[in-house]
C-alpha positions in Angstrom: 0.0 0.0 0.0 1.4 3.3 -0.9 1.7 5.6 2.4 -0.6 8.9 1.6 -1.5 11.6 4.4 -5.2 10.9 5.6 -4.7 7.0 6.6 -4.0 5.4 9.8 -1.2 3.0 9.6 1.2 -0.1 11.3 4.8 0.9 10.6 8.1 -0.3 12.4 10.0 2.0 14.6 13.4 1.7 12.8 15.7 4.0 14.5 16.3 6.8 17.2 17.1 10.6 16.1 17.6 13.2 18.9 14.3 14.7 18.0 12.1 11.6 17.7 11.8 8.4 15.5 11.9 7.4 12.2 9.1 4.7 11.3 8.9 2.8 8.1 7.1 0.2 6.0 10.3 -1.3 4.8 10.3 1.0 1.9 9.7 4.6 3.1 11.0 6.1 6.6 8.8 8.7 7.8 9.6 11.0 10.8 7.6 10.7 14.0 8.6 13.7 15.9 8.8 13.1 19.6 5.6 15.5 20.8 3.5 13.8 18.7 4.0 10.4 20.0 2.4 8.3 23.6 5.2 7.6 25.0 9.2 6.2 24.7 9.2 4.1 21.9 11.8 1.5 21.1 13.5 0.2 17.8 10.9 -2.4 16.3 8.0 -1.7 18.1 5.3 -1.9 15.6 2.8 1.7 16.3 -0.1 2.7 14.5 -0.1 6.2 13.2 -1.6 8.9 11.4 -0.2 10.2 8.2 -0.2 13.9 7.1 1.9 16.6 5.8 4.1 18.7 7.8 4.8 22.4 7.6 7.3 21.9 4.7 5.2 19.2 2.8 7.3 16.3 4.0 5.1 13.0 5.1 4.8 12.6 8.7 3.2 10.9 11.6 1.0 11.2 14.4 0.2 8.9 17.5 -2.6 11.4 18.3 -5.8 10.7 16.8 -7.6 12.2 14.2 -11.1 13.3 14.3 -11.7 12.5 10.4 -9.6 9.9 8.4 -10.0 9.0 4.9 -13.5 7.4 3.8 -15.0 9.1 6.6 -17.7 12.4 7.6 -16.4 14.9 10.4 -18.0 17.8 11.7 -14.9 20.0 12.2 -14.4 23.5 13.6 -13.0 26.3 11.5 -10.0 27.4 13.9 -8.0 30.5 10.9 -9.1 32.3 7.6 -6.2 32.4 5.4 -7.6 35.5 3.3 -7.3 34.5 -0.7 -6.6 30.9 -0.1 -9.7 29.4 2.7 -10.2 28.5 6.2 -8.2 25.6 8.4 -10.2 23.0 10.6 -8.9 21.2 13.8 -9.2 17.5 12.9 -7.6 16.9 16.3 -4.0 17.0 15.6 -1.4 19.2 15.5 -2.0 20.1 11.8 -4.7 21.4 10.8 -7.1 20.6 8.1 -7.1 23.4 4.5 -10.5 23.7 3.1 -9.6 25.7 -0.2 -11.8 29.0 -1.8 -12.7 26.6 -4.3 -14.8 25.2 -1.9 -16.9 28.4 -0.5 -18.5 30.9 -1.7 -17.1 34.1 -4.0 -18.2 36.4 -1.0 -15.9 36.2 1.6 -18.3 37.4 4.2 -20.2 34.2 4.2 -17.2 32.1 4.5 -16.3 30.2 8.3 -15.4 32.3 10.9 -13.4 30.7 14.2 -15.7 28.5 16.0 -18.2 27.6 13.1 -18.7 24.1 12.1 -18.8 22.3 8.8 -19.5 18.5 7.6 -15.8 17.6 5.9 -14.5 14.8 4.8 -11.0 13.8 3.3 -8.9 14.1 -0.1 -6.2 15.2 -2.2 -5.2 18.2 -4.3 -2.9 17.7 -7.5 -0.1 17.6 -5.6 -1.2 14.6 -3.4 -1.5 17.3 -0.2 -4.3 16.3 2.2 -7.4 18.5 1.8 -10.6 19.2 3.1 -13.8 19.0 1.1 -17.6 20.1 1.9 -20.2 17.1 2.7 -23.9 17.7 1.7 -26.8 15.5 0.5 -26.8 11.7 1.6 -24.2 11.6 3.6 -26.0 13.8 6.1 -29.3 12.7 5.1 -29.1 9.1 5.8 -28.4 9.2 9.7 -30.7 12.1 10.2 -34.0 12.0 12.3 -37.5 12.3 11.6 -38.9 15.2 13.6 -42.5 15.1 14.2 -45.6 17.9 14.7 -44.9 18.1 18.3 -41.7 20.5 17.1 -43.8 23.1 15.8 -43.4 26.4 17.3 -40.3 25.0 19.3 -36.9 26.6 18.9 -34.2 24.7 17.4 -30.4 25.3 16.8 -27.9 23.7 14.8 -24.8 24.3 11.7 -25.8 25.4 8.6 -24.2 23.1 6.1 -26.2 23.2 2.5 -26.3 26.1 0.3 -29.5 26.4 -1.9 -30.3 29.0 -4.7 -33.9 29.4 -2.1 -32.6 28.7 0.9 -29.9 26.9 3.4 -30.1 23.5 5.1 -29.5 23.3 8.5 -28.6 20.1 10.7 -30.1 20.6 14.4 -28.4 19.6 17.7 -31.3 17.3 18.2 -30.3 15.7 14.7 -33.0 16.8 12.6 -32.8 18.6 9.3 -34.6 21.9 8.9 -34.6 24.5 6.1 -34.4 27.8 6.1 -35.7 29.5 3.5 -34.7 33.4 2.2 -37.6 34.5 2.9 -37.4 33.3 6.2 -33.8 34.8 7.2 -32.9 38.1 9.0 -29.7 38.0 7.3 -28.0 35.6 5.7 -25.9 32.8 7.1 -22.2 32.3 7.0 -21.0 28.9 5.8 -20.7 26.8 9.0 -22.7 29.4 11.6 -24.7 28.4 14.2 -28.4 29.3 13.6 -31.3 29.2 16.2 -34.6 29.3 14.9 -38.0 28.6 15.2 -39.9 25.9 13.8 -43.0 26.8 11.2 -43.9 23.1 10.1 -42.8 19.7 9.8 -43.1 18.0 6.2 -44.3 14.7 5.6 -40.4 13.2 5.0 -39.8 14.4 8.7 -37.8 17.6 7.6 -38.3 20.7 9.3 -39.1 24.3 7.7 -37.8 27.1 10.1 -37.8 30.5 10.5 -35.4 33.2 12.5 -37.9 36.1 12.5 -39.3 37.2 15.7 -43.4 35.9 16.2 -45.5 39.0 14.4 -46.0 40.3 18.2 -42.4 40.7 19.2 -41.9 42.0 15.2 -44.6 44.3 16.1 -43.4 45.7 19.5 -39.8 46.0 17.8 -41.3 47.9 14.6 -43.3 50.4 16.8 -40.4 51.3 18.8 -38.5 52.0 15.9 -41.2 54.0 13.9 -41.1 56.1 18.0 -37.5 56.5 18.0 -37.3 58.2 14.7 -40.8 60.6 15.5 -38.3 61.5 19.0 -35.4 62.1 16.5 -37.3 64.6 14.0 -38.7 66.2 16.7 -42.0 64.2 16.8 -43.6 64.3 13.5 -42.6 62.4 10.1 -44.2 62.8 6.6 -45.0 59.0 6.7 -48.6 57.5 7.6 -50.7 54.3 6.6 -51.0 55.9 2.8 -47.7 56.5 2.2 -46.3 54.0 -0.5 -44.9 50.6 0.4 -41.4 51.2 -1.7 -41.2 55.3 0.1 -42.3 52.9 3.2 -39.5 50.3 2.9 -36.6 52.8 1.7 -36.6 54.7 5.2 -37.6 51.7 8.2 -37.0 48.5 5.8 -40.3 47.3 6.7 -43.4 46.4 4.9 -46.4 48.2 4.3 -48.6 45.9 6.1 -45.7 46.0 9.4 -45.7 49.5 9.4 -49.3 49.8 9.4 -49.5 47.2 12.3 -46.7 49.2 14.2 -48.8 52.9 13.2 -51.7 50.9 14.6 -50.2 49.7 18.0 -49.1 53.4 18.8 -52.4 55.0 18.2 -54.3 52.6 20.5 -51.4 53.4 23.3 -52.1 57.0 22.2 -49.0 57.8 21.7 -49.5 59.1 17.9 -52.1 60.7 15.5 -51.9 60.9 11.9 -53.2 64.4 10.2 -53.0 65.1 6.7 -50.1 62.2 5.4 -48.1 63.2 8.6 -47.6 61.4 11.8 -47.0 63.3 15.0 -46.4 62.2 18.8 -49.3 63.2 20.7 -48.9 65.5 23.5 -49.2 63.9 27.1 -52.2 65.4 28.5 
């Protein structure tokens, strides 16, 4: 078998060097620095390692093991952003994992920050360097749960892991899958972010649709405060009322028509406003 970084191997410790070992198959010797063994080793003691590249692409080993190996799916954490080139995982060695650009999106906003978490599993660039590369579809899918009705209206968290042209796929702590549709987003996701949400429905196949806007009654409380801060700000009036247009509307509190009406209408039943030809003033306290 040819020795390639990603694999777990048997090899023979074949002699001592001041700074650790050199192990071999009888064909190649490979060096197993000293930190990343278990323990003293002696010559011909038979250890099973991990293989990878080091800092100046020579093969090396590992005694430490590796949270992902070759034909497997890891959930790894992004740990750097190498600006231009991608982001590094810890697979739970001393090197860490290169997912390329080629692999994320052009907009490097949306890419993995520190601490986000993506589905990775193992392979090789032209060179034969060990790489990381972005799991979706069955391999998620099969091992997911079914979530059932009782999970609508509960809040749910998880890793968003699928990019869609509508939407982004997200796979719960609990283990379900739920989608998020655009329409249903605040903003959208990073690659890898951790998302809580709020379940709308569950779909006959068990999958979850989800939301991350507030109910329409905390929307509501968050829209009339908003509409109040900027009548306080202009010096309580604003040439905006419930006939003003919906794109006039949506350039100035990026809200609908119908959410700005509902916000209008929560402050004039708490009094607090009145609307006089197309203007909206505070009212005085009496």
């Amino acid at each position: 078998m040819e020795l390639k970084p990603g694999y777990v191997v048997t090899l023979e410790v074949v002699r001592k060097a001041d700074f650790g070992y050199f192990i071999s198959d009888g064909k190649v010797d490979i060096l197993l620095h000293e930190r990343e063994t278990s323990g003293k080793l002696e010559v011909g003691d038979k250890v099973e390692v991990f293989l990878y590249h080091d800092h100046q692409g020579r093969l090396a080993a590992t005694m430490e093991k590796p949270l992902l190996q070759v034909g497997e799916v890891a959930w790894l954490e992004a740990v750097s952003v190498k600006t231009g080139h991608g982001v590094f995982f810890h697979n739970g060695i001393s090197r860490d994992l290169f997912l390329s650009m080629d692999e994320l999106p052009y907009d490097r906003e949306l890419w993995p920050k520190p601490g986000d978490r993506l589905p990775l599993s193992l392979t090789w660039d032209k060179k034969g360097r060990l790489m990381g590369k972005l799991v979706k579809g069955e391999p998620i899918e099969k091992d997911a749960k079914k979530a059932d009705s009782i999970m609508v209206h509960k809040e749910v968290a998880g890793y968003a892991y699928h990019f869609l042209d509508e939407g982004v796929l997200i796979l719960t702590d609990e283990g379900y899958i739920a989608f998020l549709h655009n329409d249903e987003m605040t903003q959208e996701p990073r690659y890898g972010e951790y998302i809580r949400a709020r379940v709308l429905f569950v779909r006959e196949d068990g999958r979850m649709n989800v939301t991350t806007r507030p109910l329409r009654s905390e929307q509501q409380e968050e829209d009339s405060e908003r509409i109040y801060a900027f009548l306080l700000e202009r010096g309580g009036s604003m040439p905006y009322w419930d006939k003003t247009p919906p794109e006039d509307i949506f350039a100035r509190f990026q809200m609908s028509k119908a959410a700005f009406k509902r916000a209008l209408g929560k402050l004039m039943k708490e009094k607090k406003i009145e609307q006089r030809d197309g203007w909206t003033h505070l009212k005085e306290k009496q």
